[in-house]
Biotite code that builds the C-alpha atoms (Angstrom):
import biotite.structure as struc

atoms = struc.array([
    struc.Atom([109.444, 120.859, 131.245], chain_id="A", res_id=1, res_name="UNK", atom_name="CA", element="C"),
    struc.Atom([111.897, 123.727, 131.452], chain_id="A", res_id=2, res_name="UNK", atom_name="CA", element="C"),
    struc.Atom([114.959, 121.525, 130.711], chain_id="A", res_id=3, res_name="UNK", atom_name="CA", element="C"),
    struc.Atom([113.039, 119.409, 127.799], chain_id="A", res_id=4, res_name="UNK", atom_name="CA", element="C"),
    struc.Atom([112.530, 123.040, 126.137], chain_id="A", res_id=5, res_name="UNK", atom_name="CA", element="C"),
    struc.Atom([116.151, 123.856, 126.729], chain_id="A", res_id=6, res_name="UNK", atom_name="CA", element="C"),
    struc.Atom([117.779, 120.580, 125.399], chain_id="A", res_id=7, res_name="UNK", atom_name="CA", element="C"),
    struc.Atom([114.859, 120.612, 122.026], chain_id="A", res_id=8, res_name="UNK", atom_name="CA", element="C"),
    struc.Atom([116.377, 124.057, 121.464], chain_id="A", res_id=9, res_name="UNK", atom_name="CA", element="C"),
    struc.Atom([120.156, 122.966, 122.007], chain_id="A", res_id=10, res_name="UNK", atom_name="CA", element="C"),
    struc.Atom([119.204, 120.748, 119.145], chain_id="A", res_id=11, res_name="UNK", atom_name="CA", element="C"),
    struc.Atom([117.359, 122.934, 117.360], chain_id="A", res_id=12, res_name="UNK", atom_name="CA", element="C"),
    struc.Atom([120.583, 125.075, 117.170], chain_id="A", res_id=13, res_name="UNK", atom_name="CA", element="C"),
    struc.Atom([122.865, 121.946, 116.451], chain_id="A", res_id=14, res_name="UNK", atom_name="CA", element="C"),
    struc.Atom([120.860, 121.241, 113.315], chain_id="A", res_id=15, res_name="UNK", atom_name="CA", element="C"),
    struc.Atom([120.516, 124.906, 111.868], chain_id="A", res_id=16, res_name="UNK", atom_name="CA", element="C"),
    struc.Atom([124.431, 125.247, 112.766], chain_id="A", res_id=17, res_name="UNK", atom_name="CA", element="C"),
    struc.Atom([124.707, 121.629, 110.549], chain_id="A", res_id=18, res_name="UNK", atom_name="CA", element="C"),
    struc.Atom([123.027, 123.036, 107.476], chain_id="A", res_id=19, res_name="UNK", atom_name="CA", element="C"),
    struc.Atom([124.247, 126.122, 107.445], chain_id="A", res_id=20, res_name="UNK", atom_name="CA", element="C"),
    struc.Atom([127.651, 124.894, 107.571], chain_id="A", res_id=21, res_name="UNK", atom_name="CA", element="C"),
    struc.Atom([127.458, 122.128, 105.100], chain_id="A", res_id=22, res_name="UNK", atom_name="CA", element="C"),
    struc.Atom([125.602, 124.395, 102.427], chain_id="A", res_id=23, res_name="UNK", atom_name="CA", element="C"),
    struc.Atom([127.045, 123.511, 99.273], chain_id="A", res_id=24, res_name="UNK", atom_name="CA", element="C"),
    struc.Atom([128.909, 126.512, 96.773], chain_id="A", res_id=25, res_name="UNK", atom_name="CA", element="C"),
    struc.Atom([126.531, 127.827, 94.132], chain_id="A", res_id=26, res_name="UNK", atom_name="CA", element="C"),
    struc.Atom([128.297, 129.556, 91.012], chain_id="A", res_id=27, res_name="UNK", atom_name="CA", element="C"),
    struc.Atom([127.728, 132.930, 92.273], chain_id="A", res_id=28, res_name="UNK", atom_name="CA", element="C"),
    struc.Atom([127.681, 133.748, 96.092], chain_id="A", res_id=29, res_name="UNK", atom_name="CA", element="C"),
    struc.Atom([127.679, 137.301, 98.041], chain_id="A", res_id=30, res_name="UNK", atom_name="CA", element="C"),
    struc.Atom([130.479, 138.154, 99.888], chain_id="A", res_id=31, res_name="UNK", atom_name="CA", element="C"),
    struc.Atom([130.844, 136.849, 103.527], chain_id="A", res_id=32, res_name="UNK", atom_name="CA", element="C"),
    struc.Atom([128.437, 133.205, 102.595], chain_id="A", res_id=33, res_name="UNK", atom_name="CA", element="C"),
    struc.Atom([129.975, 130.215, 104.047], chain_id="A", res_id=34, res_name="UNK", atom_name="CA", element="C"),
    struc.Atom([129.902, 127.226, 101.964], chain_id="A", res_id=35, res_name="UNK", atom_name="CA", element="C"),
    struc.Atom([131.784, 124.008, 100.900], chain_id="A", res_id=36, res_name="UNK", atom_name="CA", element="C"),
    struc.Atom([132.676, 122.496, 97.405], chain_id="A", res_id=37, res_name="UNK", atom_name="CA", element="C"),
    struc.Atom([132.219, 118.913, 97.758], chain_id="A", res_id=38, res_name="UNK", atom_name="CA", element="C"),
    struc.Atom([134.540, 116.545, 97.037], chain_id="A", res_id=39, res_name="UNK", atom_name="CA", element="C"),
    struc.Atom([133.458, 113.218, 95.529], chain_id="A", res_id=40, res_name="UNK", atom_name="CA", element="C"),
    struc.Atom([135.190, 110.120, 94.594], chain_id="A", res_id=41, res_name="UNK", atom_name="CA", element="C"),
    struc.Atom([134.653, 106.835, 92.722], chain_id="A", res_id=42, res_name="UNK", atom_name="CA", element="C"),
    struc.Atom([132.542, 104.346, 94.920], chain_id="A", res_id=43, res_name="UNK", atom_name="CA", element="C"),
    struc.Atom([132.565, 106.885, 97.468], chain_id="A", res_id=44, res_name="UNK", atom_name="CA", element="C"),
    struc.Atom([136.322, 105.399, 98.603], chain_id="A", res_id=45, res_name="UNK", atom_name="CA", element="C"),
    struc.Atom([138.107, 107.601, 101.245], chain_id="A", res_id=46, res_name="UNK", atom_name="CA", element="C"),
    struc.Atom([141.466, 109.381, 99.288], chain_id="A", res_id=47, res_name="UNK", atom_name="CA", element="C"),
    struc.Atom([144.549, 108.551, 101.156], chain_id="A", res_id=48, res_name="UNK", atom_name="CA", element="C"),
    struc.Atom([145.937, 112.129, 98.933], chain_id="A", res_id=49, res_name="UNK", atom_name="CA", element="C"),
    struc.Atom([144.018, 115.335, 97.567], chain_id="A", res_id=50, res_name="UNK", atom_name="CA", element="C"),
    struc.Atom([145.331, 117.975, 95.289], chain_id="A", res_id=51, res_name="UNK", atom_name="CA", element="C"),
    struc.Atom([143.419, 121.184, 95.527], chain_id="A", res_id=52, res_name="UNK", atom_name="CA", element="C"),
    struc.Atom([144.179, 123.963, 93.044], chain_id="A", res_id=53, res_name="UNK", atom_name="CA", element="C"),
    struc.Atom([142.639, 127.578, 92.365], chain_id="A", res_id=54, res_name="UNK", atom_name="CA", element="C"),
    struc.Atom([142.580, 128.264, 89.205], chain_id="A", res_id=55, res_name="UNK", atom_name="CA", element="C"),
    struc.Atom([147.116, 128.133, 88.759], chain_id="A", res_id=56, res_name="UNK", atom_name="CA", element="C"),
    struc.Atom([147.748, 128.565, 92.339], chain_id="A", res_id=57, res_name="UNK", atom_name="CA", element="C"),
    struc.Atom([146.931, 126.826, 95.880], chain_id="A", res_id=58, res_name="UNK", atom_name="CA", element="C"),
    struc.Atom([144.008, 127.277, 97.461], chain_id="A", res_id=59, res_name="UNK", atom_name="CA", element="C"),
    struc.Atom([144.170, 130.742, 99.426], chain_id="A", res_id=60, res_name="UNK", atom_name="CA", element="C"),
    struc.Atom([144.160, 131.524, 103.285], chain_id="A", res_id=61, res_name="UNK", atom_name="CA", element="C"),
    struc.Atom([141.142, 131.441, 105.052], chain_id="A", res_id=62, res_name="UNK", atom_name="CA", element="C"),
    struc.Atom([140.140, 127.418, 103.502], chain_id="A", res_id=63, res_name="UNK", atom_name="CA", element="C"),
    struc.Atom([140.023, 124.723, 105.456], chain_id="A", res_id=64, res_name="UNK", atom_name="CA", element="C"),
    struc.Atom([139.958, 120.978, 104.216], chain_id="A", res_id=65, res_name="UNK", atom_name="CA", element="C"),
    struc.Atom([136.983, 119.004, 105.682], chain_id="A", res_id=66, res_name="UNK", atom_name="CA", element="C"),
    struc.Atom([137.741, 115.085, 107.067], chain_id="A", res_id=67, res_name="UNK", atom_name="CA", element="C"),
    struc.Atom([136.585, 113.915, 103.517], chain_id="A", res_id=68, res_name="UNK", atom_name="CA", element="C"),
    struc.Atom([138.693, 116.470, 101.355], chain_id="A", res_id=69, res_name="UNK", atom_name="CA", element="C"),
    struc.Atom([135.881, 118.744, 100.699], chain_id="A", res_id=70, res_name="UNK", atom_name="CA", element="C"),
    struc.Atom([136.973, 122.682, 101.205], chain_id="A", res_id=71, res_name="UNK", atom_name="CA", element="C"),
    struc.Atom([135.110, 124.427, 103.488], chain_id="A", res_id=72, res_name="UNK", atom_name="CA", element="C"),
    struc.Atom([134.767, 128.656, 103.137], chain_id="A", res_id=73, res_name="UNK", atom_name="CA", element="C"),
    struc.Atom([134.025, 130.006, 106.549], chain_id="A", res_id=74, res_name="UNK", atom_name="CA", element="C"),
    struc.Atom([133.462, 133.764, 104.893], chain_id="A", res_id=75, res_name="UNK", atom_name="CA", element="C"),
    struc.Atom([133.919, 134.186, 100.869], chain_id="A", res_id=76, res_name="UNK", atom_name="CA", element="C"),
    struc.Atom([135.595, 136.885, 99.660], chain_id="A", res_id=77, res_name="UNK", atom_name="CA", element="C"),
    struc.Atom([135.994, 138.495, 95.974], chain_id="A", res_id=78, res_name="UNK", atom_name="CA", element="C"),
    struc.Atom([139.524, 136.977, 95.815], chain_id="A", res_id=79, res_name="UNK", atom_name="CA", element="C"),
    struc.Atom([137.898, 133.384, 96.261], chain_id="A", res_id=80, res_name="UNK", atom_name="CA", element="C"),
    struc.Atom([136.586, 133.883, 92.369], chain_id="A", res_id=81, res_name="UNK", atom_name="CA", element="C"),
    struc.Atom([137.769, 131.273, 90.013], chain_id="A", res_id=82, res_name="UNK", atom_name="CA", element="C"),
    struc.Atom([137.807, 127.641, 89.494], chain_id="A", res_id=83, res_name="UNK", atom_name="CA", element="C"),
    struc.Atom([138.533, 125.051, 91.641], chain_id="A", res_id=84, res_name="UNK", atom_name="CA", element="C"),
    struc.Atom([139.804, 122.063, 90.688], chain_id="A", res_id=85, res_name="UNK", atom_name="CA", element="C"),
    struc.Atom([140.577, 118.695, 92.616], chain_id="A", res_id=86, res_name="UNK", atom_name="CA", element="C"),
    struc.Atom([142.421, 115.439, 92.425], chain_id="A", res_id=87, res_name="UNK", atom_name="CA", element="C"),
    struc.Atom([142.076, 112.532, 94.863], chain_id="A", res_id=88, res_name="UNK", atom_name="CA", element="C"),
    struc.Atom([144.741, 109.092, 95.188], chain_id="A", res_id=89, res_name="UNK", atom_name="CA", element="C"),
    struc.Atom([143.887, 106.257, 97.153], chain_id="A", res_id=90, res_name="UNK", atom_name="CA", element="C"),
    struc.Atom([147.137, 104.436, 99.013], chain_id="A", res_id=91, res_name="UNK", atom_name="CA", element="C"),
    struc.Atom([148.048, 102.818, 95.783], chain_id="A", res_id=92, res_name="UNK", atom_name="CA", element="C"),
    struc.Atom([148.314, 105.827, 93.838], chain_id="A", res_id=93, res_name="UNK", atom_name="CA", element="C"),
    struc.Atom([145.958, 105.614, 92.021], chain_id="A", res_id=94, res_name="UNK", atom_name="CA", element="C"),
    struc.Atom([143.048, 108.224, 91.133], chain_id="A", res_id=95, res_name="UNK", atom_name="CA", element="C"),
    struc.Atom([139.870, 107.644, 92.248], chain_id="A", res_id=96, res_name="UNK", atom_name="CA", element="C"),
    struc.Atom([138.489, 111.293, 92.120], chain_id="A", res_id=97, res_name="UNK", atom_name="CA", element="C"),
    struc.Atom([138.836, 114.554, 90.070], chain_id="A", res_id=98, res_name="UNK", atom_name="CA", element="C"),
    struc.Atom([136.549, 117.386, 89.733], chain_id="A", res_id=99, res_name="UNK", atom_name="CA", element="C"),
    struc.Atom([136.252, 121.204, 88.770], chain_id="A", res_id=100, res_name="UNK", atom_name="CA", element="C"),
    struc.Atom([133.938, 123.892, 90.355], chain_id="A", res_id=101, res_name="UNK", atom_name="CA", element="C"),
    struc.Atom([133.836, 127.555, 89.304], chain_id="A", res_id=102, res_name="UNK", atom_name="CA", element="C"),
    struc.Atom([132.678, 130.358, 91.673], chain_id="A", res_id=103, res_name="UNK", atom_name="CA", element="C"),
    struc.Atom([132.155, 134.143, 91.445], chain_id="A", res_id=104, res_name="UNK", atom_name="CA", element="C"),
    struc.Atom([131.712, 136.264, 94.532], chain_id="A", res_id=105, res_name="UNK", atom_name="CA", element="C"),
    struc.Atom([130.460, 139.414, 94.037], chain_id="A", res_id=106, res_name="UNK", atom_name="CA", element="C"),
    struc.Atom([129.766, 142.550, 96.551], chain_id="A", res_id=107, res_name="UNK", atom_name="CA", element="C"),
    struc.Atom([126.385, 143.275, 97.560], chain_id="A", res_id=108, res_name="UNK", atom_name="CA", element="C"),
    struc.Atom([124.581, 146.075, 95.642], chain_id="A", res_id=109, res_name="UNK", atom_name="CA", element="C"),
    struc.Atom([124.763, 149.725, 96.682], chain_id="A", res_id=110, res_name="UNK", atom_name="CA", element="C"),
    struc.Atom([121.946, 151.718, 97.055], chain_id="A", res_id=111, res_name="UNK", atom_name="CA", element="C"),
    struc.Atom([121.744, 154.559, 93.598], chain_id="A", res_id=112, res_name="UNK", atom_name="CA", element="C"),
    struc.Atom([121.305, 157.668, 93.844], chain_id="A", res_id=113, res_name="UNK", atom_name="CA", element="C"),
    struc.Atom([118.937, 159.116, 91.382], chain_id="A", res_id=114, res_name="UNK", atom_name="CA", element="C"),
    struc.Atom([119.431, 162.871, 89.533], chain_id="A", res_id=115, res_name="UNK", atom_name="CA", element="C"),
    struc.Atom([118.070, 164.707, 86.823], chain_id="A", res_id=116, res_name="UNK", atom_name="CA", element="C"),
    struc.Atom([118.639, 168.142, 84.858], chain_id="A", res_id=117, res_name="UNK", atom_name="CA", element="C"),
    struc.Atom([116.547, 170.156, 82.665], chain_id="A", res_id=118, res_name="UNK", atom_name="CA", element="C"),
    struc.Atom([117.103, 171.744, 79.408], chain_id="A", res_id=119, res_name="UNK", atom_name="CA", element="C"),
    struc.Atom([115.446, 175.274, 78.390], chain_id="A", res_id=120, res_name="UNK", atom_name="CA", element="C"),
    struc.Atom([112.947, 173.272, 76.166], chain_id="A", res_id=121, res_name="UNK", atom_name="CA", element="C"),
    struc.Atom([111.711, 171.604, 79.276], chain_id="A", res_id=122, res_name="UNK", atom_name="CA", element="C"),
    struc.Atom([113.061, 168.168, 79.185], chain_id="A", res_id=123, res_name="UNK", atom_name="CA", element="C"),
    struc.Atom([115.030, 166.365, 81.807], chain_id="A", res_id=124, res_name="UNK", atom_name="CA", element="C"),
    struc.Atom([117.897, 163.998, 81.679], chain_id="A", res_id=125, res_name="UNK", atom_name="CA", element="C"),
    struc.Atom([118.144, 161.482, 84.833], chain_id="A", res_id=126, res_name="UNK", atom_name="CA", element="C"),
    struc.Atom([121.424, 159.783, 86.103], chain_id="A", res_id=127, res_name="UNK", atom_name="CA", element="C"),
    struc.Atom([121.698, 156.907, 88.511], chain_id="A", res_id=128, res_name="UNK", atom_name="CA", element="C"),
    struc.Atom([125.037, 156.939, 90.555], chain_id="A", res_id=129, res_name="UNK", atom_name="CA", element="C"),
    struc.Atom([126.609, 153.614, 91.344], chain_id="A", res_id=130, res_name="UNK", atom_name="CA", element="C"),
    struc.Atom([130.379, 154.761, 91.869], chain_id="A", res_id=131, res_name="UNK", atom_name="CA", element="C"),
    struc.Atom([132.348, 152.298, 90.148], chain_id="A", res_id=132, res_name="UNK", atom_name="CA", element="C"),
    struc.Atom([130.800, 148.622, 90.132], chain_id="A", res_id=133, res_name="UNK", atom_name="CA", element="C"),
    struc.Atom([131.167, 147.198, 87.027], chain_id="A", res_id=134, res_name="UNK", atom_name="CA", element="C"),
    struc.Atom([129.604, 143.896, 88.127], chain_id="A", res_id=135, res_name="UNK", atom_name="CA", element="C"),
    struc.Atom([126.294, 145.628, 88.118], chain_id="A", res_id=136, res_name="UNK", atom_name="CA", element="C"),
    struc.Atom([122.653, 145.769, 85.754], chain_id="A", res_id=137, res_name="UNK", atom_name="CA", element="C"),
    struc.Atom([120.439, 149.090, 86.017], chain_id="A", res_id=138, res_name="UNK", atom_name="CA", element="C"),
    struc.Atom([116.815, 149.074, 85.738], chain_id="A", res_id=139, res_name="UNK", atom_name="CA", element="C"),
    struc.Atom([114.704, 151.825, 85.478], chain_id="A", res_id=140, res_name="UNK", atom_name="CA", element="C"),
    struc.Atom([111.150, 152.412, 87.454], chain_id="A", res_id=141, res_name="UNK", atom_name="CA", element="C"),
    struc.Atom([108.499, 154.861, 86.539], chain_id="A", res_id=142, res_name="UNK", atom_name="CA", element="C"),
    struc.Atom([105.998, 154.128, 89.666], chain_id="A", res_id=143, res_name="UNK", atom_name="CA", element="C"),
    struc.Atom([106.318, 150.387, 90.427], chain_id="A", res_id=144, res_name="UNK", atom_name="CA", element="C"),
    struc.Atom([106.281, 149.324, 86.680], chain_id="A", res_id=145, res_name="UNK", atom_name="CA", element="C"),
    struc.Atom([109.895, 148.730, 84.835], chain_id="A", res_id=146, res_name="UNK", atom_name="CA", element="C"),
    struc.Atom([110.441, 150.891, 82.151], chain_id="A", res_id=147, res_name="UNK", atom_name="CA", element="C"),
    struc.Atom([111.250, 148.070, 79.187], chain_id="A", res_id=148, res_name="UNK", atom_name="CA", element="C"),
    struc.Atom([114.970, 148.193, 77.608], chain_id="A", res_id=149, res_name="UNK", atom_name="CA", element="C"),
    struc.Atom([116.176, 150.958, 79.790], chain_id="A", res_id=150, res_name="UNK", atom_name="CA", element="C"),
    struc.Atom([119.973, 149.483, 81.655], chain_id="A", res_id=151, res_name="UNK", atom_name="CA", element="C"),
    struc.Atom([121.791, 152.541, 81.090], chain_id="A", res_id=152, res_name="UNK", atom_name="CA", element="C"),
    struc.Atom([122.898, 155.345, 83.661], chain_id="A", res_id=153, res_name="UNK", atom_name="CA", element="C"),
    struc.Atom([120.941, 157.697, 82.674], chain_id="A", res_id=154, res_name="UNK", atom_name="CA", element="C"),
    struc.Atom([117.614, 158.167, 80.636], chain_id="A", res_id=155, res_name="UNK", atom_name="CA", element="C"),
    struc.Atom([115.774, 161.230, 78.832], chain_id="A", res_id=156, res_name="UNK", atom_name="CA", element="C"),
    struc.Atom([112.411, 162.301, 79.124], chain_id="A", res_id=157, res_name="UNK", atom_name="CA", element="C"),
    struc.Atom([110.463, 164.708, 76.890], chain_id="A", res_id=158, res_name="UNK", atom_name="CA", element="C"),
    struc.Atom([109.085, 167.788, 78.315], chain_id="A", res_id=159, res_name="UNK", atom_name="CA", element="C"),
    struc.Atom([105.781, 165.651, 78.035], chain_id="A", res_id=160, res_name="UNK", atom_name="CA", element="C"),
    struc.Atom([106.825, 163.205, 80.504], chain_id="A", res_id=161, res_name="UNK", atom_name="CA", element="C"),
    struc.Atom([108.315, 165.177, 82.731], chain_id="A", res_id=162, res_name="UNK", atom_name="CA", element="C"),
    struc.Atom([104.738, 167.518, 82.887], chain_id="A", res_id=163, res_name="UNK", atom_name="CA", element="C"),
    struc.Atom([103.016, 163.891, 84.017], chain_id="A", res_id=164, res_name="UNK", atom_name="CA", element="C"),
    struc.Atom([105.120, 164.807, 87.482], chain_id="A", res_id=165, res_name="UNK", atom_name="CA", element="C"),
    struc.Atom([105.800, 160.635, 87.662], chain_id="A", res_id=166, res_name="UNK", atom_name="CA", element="C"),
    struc.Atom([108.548, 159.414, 90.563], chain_id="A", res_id=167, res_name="UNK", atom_name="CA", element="C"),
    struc.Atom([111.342, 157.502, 88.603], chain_id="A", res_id=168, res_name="UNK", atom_name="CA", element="C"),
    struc.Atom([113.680, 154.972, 90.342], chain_id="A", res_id=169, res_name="UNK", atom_name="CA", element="C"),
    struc.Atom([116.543, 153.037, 89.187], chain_id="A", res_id=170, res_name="UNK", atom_name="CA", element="C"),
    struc.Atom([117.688, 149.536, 90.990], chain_id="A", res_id=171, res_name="UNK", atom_name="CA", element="C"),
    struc.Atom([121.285, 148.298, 90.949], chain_id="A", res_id=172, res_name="UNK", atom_name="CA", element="C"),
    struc.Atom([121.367, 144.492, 90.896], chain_id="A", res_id=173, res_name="UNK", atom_name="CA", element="C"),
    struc.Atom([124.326, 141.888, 90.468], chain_id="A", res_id=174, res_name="UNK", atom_name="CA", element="C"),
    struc.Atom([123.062, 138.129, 90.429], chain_id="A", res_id=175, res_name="UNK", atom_name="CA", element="C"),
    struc.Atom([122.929, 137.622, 94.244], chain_id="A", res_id=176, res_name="UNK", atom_name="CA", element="C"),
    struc.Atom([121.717, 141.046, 95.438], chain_id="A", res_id=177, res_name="UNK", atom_name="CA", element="C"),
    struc.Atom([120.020, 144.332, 94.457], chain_id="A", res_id=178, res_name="UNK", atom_name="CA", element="C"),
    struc.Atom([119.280, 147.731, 96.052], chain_id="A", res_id=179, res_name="UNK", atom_name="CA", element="C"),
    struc.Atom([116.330, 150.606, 94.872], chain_id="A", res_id=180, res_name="UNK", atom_name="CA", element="C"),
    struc.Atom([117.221, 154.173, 94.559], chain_id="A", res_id=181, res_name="UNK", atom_name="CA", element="C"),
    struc.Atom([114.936, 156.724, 96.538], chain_id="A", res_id=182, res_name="UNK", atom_name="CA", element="C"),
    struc.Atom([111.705, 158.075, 94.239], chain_id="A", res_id=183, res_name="UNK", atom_name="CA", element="C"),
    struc.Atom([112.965, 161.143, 92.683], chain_id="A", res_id=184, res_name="UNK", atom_name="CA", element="C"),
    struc.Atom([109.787, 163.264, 90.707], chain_id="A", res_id=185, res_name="UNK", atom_name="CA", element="C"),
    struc.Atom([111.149, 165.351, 87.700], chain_id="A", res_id=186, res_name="UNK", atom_name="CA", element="C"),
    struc.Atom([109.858, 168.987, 87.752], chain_id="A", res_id=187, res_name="UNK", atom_name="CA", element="C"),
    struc.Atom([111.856, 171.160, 85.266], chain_id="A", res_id=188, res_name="UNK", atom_name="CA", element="C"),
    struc.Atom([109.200, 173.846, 85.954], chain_id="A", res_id=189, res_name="UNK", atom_name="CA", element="C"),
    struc.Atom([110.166, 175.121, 89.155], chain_id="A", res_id=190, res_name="UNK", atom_name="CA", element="C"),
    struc.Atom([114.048, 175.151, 87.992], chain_id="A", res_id=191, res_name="UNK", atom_name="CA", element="C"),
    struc.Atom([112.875, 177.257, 85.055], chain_id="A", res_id=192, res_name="UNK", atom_name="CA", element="C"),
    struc.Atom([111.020, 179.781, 87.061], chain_id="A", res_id=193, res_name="UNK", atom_name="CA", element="C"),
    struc.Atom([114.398, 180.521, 89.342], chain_id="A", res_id=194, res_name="UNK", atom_name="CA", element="C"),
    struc.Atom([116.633, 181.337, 86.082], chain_id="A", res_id=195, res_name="UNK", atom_name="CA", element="C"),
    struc.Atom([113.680, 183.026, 85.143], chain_id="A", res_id=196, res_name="UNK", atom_name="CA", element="C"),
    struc.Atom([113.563, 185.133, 88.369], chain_id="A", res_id=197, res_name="UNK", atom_name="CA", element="C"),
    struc.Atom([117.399, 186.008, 88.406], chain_id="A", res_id=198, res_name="UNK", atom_name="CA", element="C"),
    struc.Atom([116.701, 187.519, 84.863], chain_id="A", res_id=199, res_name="UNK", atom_name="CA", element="C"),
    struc.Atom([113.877, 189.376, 85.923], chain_id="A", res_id=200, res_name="UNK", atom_name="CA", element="C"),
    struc.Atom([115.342, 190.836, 88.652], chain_id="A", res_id=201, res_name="UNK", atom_name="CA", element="C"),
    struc.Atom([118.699, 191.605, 86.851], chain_id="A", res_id=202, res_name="UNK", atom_name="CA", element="C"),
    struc.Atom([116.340, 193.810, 84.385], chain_id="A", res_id=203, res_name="UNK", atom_name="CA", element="C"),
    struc.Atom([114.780, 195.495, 86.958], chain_id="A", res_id=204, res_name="UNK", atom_name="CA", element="C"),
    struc.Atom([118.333, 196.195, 88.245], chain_id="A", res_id=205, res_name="UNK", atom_name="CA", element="C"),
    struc.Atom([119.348, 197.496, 85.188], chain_id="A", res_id=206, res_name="UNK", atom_name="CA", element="C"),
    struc.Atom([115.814, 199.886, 84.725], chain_id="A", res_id=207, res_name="UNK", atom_name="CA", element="C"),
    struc.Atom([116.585, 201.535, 87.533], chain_id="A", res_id=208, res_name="UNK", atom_name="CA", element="C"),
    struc.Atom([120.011, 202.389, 86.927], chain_id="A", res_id=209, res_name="UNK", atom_name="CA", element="C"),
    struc.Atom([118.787, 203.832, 83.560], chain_id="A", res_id=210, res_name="UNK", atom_name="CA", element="C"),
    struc.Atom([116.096, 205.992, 85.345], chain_id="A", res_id=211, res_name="UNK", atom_name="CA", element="C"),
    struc.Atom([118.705, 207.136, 88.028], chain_id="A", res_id=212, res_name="UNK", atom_name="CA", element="C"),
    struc.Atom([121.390, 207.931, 85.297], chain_id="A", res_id=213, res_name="UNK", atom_name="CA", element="C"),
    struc.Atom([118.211, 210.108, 83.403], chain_id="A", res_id=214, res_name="UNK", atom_name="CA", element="C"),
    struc.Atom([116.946, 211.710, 86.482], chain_id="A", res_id=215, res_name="UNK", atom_name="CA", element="C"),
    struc.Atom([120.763, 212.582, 87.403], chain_id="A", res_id=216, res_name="UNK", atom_name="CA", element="C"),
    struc.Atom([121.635, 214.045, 84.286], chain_id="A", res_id=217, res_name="UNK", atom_name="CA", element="C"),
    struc.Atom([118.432, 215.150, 82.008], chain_id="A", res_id=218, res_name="UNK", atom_name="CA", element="C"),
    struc.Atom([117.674, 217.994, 84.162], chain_id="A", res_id=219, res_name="UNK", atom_name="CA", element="C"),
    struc.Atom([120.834, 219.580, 84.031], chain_id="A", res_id=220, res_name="UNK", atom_name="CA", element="C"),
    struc.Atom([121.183, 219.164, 80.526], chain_id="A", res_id=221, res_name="UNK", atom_name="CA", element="C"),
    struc.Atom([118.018, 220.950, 79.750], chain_id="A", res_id=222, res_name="UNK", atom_name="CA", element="C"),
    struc.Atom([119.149, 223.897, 81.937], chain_id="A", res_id=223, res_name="UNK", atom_name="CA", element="C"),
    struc.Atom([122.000, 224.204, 79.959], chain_id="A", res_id=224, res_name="UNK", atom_name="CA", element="C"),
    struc.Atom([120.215, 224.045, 76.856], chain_id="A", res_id=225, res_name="UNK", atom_name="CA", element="C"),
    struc.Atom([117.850, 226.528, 78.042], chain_id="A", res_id=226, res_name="UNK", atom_name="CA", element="C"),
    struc.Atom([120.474, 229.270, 79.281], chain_id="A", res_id=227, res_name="UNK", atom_name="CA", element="C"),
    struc.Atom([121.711, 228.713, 75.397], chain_id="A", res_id=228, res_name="UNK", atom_name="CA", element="C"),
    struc.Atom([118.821, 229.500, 73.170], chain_id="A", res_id=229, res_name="UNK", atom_name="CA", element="C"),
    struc.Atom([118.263, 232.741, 75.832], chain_id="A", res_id=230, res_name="UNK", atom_name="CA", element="C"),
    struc.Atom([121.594, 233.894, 74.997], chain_id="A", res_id=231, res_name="UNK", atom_name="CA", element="C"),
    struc.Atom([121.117, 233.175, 71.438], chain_id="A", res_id=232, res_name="UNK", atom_name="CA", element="C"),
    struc.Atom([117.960, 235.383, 71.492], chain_id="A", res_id=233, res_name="UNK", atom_name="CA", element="C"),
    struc.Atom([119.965, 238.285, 73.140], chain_id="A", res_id=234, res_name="UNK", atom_name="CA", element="C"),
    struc.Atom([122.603, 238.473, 70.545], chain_id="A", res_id=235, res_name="UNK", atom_name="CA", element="C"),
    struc.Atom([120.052, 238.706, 68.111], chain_id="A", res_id=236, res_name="UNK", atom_name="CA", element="C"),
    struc.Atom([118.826, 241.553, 69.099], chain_id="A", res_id=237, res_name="UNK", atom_name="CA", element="C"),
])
């Protein structure tokens, strides 16, 4: 029973390895998919001659041609965007085939980074980070729920919002992948309270100077002022 479980599984593998290497190229793949862009011909004859072209060039390193003409992508990379176009010839010469396929490969979605700064009124800007991907679409999060027609970077929220002490998220996303920022919960409040107390104690600083400088030098000055008046008095009389 052992072996019949060993040789079902052998199978088992020979099948999965089948499909997955015969999976045909959709229009937009993630880096690394392997695929193939079929080729096709008229009555299903065998070409004697195929002409493979991407986009003004050959086809790039890395390709292989199957036994019926069909290209084969063992890993996709972003330099395998662009169209693909083919022309088959049977032994006469003539052409029994042509076809064109376009493809975009794009990198799989970072995760954001999500952070926010407050203003002295009490509201709160928040910024997702993405580094430089143009090839991605933002989407905002307040909880679970999307916030509607928010795809920028960043987004503002009123002092009221930010007082409902609500996690916000933002999600990068590209049409074959997509990656959530960590929960980040806006309080402008505590960040207030530390300017707050570096003011305070910068006045209290400042009062004690002024009561140092006044015990230093008030005293004396009174002596002084005293000793005067007494010898006014004396030459007086």
């Amino acid at each position: 029973m052992s072996c019949q479980y060993y040789l079902l599984f052998l199978v088992l593998c020979g099948f999965a390895a089948l499909s997955v290497s015969t999976e045909t190229c959709g229009k937009d793949l993630l880096e690394g998919t392997s695929c193939i862009i079929k080729l096709t011909t008229r009555n299903n004859q065998k070409p004697s001659e195929i002409k493979w072209v991407h986009d003004t060039h050959g086809v790039s390193e890395g390709v292989s041609m199957e036994e019926d003409g069909s290209l084969k992508f063992s890993s996709v990379s972003l330099k395998d965007t662009g169209k693909y176009t083919f022309n088959a010839y049977n032994d006469a010469g003539a052409e029994i085939g042509k076809g064109e396929v376009e493809i975009k490969v794009y990198e799989k979605a970072p995760k954001p980074a999500v952070k926010f700064s407050c203003t002295k009124d009490g509201n709160a800007t928040l910024k997702c980070y993405i580094g430089e991907r143009e090839d991605l679409t933002l989407s905002w999060y307040k909880e679970d729920k999307m916030i509607q027609n928010e795809n920028k970077p960043q987004v503002f929220l009123s002092s009221t919002q930010v007082q409902e002490n609500k996690p916000y998220s933002c999600e990068a996303h590209n049409p074959v992948s997509s990656n959530k920022s960590e929960s980040v919960t806006v309080s402008c409040f505590e960040k207030h309270i530390s300017k707050n107390k570096f003011g305070i104690w910068i006045s209290i600083v400042v009062i004690c100077l002024v009561f140092i400088l006044l015990f230093l030098f008030i005293p004396p000055l009174h002596g002084s002022c005293a000793a005067r008046c007494e010898r006014q008095k004396t030459s007086r009389k």
